[in-house]
N, C-alpha and C positions, 0 to 999 in steps of 0.2 A: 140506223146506227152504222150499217155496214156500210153505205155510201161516206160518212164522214173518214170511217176506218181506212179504203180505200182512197180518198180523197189526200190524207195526211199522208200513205205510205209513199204515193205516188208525189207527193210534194216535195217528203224528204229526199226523194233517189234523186230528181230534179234539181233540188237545190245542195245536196250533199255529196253526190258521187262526185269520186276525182277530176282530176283535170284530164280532157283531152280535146285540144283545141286543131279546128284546122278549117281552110275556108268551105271544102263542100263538105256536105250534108250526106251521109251516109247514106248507100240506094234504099235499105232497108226504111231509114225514118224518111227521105224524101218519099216513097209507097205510101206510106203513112198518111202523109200531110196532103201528098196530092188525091187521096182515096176520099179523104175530110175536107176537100176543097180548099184548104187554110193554107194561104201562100208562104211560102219563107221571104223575111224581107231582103230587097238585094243588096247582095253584097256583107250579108253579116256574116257572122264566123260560128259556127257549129262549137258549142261547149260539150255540153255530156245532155245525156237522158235515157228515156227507152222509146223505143218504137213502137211500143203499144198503152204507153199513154203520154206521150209527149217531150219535147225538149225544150233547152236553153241554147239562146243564139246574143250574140252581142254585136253591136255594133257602137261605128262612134258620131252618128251620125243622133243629133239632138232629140230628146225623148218625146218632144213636142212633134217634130218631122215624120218620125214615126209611125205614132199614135195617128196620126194625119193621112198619112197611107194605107193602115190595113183600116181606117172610116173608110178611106175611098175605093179599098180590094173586097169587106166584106159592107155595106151601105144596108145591107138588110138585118147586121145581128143587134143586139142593144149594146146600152155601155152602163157600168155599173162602177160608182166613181164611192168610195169607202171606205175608212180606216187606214186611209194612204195608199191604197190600190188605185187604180187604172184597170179594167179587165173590161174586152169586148168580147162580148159571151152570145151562142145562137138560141140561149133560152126566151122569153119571152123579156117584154119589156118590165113590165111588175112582178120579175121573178125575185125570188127569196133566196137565201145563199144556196138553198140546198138545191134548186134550180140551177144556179148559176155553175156548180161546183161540178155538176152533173152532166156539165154540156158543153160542146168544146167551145173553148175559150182564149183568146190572148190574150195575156198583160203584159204592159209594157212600164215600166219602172228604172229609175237611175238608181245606179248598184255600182259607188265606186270600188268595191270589193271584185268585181270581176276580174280584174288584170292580173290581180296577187295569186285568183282561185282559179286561173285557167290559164296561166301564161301568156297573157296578152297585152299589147300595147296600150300605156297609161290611161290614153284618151280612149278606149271600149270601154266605156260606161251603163252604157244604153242596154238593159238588161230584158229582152223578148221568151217569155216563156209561153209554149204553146201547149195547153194540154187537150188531150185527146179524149176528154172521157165524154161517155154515152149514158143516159140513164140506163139504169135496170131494165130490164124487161120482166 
């Protein structure tokens, strides 16, 4: 149960904190990401998050393009396609949500709402969140 708890707080900051947009990537969450191996894709725009369990990056480059890129940046995690998600996740291939939710993971999703929610250009659609979480120990 506390992995879901966790799971949902960390989603809302992710998808609810304010706006604040700009092209790089704070040293703090780039540490982050570069320590989790999980590349940022180039050239997208830093939204909001936290640096200890992940952020929102947008770009306006097509969500298909994307998706196609961090296949070809992470070739080893699975991909867990359900209920409208997209999410490349380092759990196992026959993982369950509570695997997937549990492990760091990318989704990648078009989110016309992004330009309004971060002050950005029309065409930044392309909606990248990376979350940082680790199972329990």
């Amino acid at each position: 149960m506390k992995i879901w708890r966790t799971t949902a707080i960390s989603v809302f900051m992710l998808w609810s904190v304010g706006a604040w947009a700009g092209d790089d990537i704070p040293a703090d969450y780039q540490a982050a990401i570069d320590t989790a191996n999980v590349p940022a894709y180039p050239g997208s725009v830093f939204c909001t998050g936290d640096p200890a369990s992940g952020m929102r990056l947008a770009t306006s480059d097509s969500v298909e393009t994307v998706r196609k890129w961090y296949r070809s940046q992470l070739p080893d995690w699975n991909t867990y396609e359900g209920y409208g998600s997209w999410i490349l996740h380092a759990g196992p291939a026959d993982a369950g949500m509570t695997d997937i939710f549990s492990s760091f993971q990318v989704s990648i999703t078009e989110n016309p709402e992004l330009p309004n929610w971060h002050a950005l250009s029309s065409d930044m659609t392309t909606e990248i969140v990376i979350a940082l979480m680790e199972p329990p120990e």
